[in-house]
N, C-alpha and C positions, 0 to 999 in steps of 0.2 A: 504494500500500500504506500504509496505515497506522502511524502510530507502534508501536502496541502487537504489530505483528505484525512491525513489524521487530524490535522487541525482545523477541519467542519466539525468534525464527529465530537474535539472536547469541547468547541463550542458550541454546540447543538446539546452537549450535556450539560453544559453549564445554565445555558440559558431555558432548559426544562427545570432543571433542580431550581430555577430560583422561581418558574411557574410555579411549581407545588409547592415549596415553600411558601412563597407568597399568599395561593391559597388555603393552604393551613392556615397562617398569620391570619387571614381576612374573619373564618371561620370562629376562631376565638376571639379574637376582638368581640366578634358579634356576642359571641353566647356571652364575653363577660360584661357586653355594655346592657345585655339581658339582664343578667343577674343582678348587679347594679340597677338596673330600672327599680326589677321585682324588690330588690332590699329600701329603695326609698320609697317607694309605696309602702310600704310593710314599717319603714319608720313614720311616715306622714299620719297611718294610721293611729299609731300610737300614742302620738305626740296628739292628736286630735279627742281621743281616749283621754288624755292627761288632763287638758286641759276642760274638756268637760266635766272632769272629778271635779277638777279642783273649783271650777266655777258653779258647782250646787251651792243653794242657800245653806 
């Protein structure tokens, strides 16, 4: 094989691995900017809970 076509092939690797990397990367971000939603909703709650304790006569 040729120099030139070894060097398609590790740039053709590289630039796959950083495809799926990058899609992994994309995939988490999401679920943790999910989780993060679900956790301040879940504090908002709370804190709305709190404050109607404490504001009974």
């Amino acid at each position: 094989m040729s120099e030139r076509g070894i060097a398609l092939i590790a740039a053709g690797s590289a630039v796959l691995g950083s495809i799926t990397t990058g899609c992994f990367a994309w995939k988490a971000g999401h679920r943790q900017a999910a989780a993060a939603k679900a956790a301040g909703h879940r504090q908002a709650a709370l804190i709305s809970t709190v404050q109607a304790t404490t504001d009974e006569p």
